[in-house]
C-alpha positions in Angstrom: -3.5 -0.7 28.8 -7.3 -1.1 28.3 -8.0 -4.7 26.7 -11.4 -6.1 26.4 -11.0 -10.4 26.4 -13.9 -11.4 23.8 -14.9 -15.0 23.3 -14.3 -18.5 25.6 -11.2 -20.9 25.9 -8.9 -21.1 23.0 -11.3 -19.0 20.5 -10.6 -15.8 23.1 -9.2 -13.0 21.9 -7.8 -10.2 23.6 -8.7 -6.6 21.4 -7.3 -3.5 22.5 -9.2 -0.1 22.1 -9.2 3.4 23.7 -11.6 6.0 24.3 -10.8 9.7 23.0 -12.0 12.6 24.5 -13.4 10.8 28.0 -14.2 13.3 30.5 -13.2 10.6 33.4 -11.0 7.1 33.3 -13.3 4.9 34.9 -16.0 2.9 33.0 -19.0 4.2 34.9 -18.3 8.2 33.7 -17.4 7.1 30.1 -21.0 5.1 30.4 -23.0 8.7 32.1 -21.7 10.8 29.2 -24.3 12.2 27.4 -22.2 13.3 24.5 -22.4 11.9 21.1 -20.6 8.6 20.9 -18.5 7.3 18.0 -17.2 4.4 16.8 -14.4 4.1 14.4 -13.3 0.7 12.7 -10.3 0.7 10.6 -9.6 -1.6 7.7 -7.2 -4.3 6.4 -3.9 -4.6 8.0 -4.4 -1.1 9.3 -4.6 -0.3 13.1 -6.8 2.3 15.2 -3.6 4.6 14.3 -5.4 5.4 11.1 -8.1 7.1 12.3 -4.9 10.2 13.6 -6.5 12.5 10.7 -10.4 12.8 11.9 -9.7 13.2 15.5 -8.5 16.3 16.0 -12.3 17.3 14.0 -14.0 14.8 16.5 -12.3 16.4 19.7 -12.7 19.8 19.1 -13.7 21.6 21.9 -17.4 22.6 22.5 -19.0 25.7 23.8 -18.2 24.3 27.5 -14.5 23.6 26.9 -15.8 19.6 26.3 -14.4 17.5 23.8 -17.3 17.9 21.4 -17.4 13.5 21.3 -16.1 10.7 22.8 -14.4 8.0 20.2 -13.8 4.7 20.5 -11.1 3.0 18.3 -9.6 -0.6 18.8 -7.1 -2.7 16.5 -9.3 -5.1 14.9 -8.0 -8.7 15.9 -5.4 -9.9 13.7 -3.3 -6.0 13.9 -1.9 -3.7 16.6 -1.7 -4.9 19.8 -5.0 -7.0 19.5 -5.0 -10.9 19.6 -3.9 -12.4 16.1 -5.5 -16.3 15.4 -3.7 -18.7 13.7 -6.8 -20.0 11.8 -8.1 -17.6 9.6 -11.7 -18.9 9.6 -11.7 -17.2 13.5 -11.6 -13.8 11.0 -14.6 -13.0 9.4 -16.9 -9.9 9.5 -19.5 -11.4 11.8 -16.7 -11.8 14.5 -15.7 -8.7 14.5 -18.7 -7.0 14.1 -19.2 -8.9 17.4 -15.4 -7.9 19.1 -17.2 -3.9 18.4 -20.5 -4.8 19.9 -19.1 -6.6 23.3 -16.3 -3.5 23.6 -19.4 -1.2 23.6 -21.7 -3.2 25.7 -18.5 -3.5 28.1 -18.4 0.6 28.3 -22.1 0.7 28.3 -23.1 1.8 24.7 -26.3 0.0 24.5 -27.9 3.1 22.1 -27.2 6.0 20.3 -24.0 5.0 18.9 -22.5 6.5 15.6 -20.4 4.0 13.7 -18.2 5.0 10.9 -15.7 2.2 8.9 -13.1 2.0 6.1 -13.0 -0.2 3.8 -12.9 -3.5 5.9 -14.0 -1.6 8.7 -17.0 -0.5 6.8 -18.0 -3.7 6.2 -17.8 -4.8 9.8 -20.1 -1.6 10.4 -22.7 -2.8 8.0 -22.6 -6.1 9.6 -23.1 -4.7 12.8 -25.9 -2.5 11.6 -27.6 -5.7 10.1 -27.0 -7.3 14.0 -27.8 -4.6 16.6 -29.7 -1.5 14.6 -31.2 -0.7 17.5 -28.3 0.3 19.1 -26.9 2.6 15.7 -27.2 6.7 15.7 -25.8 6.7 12.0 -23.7 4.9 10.1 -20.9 5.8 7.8 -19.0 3.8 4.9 -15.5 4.6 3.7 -13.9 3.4 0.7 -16.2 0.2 0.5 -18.2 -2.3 -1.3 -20.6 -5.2 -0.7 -17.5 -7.4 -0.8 -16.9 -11.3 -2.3 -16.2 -10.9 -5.8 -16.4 -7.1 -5.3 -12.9 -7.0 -3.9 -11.2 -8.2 -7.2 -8.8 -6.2 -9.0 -10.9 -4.5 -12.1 -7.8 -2.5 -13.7 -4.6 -3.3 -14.5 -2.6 -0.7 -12.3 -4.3 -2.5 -9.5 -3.5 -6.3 -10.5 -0.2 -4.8 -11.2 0.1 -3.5 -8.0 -1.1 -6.2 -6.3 1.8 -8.6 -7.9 3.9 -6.2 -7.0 2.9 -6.0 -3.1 3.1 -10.2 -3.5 6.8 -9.6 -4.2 7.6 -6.8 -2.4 10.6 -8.1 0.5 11.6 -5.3 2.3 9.2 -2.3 4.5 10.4 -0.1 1.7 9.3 -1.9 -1.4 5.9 -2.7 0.6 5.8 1.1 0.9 6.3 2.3 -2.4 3.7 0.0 -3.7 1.4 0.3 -0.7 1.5 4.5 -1.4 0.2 3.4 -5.4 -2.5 1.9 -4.0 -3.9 4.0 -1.7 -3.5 7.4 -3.3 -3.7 9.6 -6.2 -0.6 9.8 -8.0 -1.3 13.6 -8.0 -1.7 13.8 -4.4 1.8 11.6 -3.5 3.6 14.9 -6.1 1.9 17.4 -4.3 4.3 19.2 -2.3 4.6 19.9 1.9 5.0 23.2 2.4 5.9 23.3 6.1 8.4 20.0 5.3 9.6 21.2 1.6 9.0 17.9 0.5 6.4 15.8 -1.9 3.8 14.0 0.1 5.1 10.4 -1.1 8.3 11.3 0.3 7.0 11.7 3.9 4.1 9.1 3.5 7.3 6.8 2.3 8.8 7.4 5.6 5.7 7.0 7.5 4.5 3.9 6.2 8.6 2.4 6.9 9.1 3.5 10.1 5.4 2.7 11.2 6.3 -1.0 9.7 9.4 -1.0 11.4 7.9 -0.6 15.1 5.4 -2.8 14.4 2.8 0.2 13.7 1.6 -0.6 10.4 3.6 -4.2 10.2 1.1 -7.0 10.4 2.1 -10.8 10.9 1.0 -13.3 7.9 -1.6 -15.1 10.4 -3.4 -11.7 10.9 -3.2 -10.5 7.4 -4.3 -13.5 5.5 -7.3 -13.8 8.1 -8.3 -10.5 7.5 -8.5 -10.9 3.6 -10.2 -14.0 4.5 -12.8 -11.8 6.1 -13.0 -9.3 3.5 -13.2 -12.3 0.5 -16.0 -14.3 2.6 -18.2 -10.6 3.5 -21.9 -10.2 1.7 -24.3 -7.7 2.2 -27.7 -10.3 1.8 -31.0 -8.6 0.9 -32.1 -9.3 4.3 -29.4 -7.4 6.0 -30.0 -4.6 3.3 -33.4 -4.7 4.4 -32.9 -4.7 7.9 -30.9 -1.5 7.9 -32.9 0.4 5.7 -36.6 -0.5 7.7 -34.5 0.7 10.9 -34.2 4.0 9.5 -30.3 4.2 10.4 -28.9 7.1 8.5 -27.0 6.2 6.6 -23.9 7.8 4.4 -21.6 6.3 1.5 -18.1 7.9 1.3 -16.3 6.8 -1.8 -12.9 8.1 -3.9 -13.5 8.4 -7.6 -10.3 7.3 -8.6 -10.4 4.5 -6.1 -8.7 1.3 -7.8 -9.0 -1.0 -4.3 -13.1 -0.4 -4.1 -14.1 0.2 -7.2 -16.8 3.2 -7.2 -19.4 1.8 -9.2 -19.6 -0.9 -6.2 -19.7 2.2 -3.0 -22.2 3.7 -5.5 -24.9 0.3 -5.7 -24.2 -0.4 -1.8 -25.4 3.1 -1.2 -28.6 2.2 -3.5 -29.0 -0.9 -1.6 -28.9 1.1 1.2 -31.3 3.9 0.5 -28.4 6.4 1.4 -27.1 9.4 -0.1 -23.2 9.0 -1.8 -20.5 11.5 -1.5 -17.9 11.1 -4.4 -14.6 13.0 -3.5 -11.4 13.6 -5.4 -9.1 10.7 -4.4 -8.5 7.0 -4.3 -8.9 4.4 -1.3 -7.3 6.2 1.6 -9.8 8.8 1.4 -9.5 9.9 5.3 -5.7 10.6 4.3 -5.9 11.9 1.1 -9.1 13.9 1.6 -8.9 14.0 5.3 -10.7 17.6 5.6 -13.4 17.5 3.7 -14.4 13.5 5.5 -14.1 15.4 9.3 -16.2 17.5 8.1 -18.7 15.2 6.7 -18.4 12.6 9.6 -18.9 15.2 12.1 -21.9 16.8 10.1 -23.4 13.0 10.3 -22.8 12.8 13.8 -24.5 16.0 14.7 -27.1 15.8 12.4 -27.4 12.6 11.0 -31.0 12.4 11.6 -31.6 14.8 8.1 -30.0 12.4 6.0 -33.6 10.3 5.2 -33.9 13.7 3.4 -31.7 12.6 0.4 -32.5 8.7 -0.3 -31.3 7.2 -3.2 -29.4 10.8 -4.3 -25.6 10.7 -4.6 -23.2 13.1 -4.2 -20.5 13.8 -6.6 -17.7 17.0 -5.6 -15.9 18.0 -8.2 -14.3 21.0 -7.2 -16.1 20.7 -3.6 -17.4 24.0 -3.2 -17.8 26.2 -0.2 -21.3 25.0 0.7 -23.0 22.0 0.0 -26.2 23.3 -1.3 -28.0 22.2 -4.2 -27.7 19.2 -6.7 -28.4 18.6 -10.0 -29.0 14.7 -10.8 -27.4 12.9 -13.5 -28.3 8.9 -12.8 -27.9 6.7 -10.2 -27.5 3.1 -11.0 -30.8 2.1 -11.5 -32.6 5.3 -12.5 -32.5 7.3 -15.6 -31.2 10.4 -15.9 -33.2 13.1 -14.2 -32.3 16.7 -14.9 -34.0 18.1 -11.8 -32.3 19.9 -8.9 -33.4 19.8 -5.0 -32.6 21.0 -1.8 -30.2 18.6 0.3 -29.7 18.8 3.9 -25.7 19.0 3.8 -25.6 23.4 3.9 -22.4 23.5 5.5 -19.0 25.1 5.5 -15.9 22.9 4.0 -12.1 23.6 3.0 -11.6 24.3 -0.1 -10.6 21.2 -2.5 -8.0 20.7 -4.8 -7.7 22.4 -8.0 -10.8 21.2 -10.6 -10.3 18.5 -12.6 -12.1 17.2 -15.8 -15.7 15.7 -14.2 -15.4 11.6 -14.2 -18.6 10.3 -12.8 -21.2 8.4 -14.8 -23.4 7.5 -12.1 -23.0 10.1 -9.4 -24.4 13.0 -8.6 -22.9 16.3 -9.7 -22.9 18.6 -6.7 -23.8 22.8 -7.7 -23.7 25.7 -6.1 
């Protein structure tokens, strides 16, 4: 099994990642391959598992029967099969942002990498931006804020929900409120058609049977670090700064109904970050619940994430997502007023079709035309 020891002594910890889509098994061809190179970071409690969805988009097969990337995913430490310390000040999202950067300088990733996060995960990639830009193709951020005081419940489903997950016993009762949380309560109704049953029904089982084995389980020590991590994260001016006068591009994924990472807070760390905001139908778990529509977007980034300096300061909001991302017509962003003009963006590409339209929620997003 491929672990990569980080650290000295008793602050070492053992993190365990893979490589998808490596033409060869040894570290020198994973280090010669010239295609793109990816980096996904999951988020709280969550192992490299969740990433499953944007894979098979990632992997495709090119023109030469090649996996069209190669992708690196690890368990953060404190989940999976990674190390878990005891002390939760060893969790913070400088250390990991450092457990990414020795895994890649241990395959030889030293440039040209494209990182893309969730929620915590995103904020480990914008602290690795703000560390080693130089080695950064693109950057991506899920489902995410600036953290701190960001992180606190706004609404009272989700402070409801929370007290609820403090109470919850059993992988089952975790489950049901984990599921409220993370999606749309439209999207858990929505039937399966190839399983004849409501998507809550099979996430249910998932998310038990994945606890059960250990999958989606996570130990106190690790969890409580984690949030530690998450509660102690700022994005400083500086590191703002730093990312934006390195000319990263840079994009800003966010769910409009998300009650975990509130979307006014995605919407000002894209501002901060000069980058361009796509608001999608869905809540937190947006590479679940939206999983289409983000592999398409993550791989447009990573084949043509350059283009992206093209939209600064513009957000994105898809509501239905149309066929073709081709013009936009600009309500507000946070700090602007409203502007009534439309413009060319670089994001003319095929997606899937969305789910059915709903009433337009957005006060400071974009409204994406045809």
């Amino acid at each position: 099994m491929p672990y990569h020891r980080v650290g000295l002594g008793s602050e070492a910890v053992d993190l365990y990642y893979e490589v998808k889509g490596a033409l060869g098994s040894d570290q020198l061809a994973i280090q010669k391959d010239d295609r793109p190179r990816v980096v996904m970071i999951m988020g709280l409690a969550c192992t490299m598992g969740g990433w499953n969805p944007q894979l098979d988009e990632l992997l495709a097969e090119d023109e030469h029967g090649r996996p069209l990337t190669q992708v690196l995913v690890m368990d953060n430490r404190g989940v999976g099969r990674s190390s878990m310390p005891r002390n939760r000040r060893a969790y913070t999202s400088t250390s990991m942002a450092f457990d990414v950067l020795c895994i890649m300088e241990h395959l030889g990733w030293s440039r040209e990498v494209h990182v893309v996060g969730h929620s915590m995960g995103a904020m480990i990639a914008t602290r690795l931006a703000a560390l080693a830009p130089g080695k950064l193709a693109s950057l991506t951020l899920i489902s995410t804020t600036s953290g701190g005081f960001q992180i606190i419940p706004r609404s009272w489903r989700a402070v409801k929900y929370a007290l609820q997950l403090a109470r919850a016993k059993t992988p089952e009762d975790r489950a049901k409120v984990d599921l409220k949380l993370h999606f749309m309560a439209r999207t858990l109704d929505e039937p399966d058609k190839k399983y004849g049953r409501t998507r809550r029904e099979l996430l249910h089982e998932e998310y038990v049977e994945g606890s059960k084995r250990g999958g989606i389980g996570q130990p106190k020590d690790g969890f409580e670090g984690q949030l530690h991590a998450v509660w102690k994260h700022r994005v400083s001016k500086r590191e703002a700064a730093t990312i934006v006068q390195a000319q990263i591009p840079v994009l800003v994924l966010h769910g409009r109904h998300d009650i975990l990472a509130m979307p006014c807070f995605g919407e000002q760390l894209a501002h901060r970050l000069s980058a361009p905001c796509v608001m999608l139908e869905g809540a937190h778990f947006l590479t679940r619940e939206r999983g289409p529509e983000v592999n398409q977007l993550i791989k447009h980034v990573v084949l043509h994430g350059r283009r992206l300096h093209e939209t600064r300061h513009r957000y994105l909001d898809i509501n239905p997502l149309p066929a073709g991302l081709e013009r936009l017509s600009a309500p507000r962003s946070p700090t602007t007023p409203l502007d009534q003009q439309s413009f060319k963006t670089p994001f003319s590409m095929e997606l899937p079709e969305a789910s059915p339209p709903v009433s337009r929620v957005s006060s400071g997003a974009y409204l994406l035309t045809s």
